[in-house]
N, C-alpha and C positions, 0 to 999 in steps of 0.2 A: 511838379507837374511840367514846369515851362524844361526839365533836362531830359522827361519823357518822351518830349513834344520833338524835342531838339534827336533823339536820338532814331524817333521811329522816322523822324522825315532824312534823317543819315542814310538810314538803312534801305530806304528806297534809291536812293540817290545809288547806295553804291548797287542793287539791285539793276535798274535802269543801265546803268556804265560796263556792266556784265552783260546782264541779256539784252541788251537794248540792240546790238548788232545783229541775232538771230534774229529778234522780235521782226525787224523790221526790213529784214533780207528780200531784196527781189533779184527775181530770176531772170537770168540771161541768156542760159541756154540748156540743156539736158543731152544724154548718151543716152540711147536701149540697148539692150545687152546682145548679141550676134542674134539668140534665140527668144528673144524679147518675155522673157520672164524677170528681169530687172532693170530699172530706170536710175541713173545718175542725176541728179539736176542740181545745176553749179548758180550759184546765188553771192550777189554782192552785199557785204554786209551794211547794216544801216545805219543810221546815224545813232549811236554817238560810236563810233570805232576810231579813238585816241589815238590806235597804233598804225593805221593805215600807213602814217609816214614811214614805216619800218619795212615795210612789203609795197614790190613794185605792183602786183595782182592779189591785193587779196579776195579771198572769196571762202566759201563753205558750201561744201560738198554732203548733201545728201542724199541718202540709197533708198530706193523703194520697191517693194513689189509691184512691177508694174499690172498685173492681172490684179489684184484685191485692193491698189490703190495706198499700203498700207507701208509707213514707215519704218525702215529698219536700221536705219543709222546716220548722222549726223556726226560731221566733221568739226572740230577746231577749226578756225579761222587761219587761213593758210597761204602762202606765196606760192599761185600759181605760174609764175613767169618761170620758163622752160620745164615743167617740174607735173604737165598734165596727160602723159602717158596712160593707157587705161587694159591693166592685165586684168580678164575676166575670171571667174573662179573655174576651176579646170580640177579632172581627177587629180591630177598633179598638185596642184596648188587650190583649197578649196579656201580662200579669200580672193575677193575684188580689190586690186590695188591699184590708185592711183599715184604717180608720179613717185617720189620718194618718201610723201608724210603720209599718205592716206592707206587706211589698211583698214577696210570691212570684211568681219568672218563672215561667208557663207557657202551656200554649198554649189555644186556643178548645178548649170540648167538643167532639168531632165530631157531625157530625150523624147 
């Protein structure tokens, strides 16, 4: 019992250390998209994020429709220091990318 005990309270632990930095993300700032059918909003992540030391900015990037409110994507935790350029999704290119890590599928605004 007591290695049950030991393991279920592991697996929180390493639960917590994983999503504990989404869980607990606040925002600092957001993009709407030229036609504002899409929302960016860039979030710091939250305690417990070990690797912060590794990135000068880190943050996590997620996409929403901005009209229904409704989430469509979520970033990794990511170094945004010089790195937060924002290409819209276009005929040409139908992903939203930010800077060099960030790559959301979707489609042209409509017109």
């Amino acid at each position: 019992m007591k290695w049950l005990l030991r393991g279920l309270f592991a697996m929180e632990v390493a639960y917590f250390l994983i999503y504990g930095p989404h869980i607990f993300a606040t925002k600092v700032d957001q993009n709407i998209s030229p036609k504002g059918y899409y929302r960016l909003e860039y979030l710091k992540p939250g305690f417990p994020y070990l690797l912060s030391i590794t990135k000068q900015i880190p943050m996590i990037v997620r996409l929403y429709d901005n009209r229904s409110g409704k989430l469509l994507g979520e970033s990794d935790i990511v170094d945004m220091n010089g790195n937060g350029e924002i290409f819209w999704a276009s005929t040409d290119d139908p992903n939203i990318q930010i800077g060099m890590d960030i790559v959301f599928p979707a489609s042209p605004e409509p017109e």
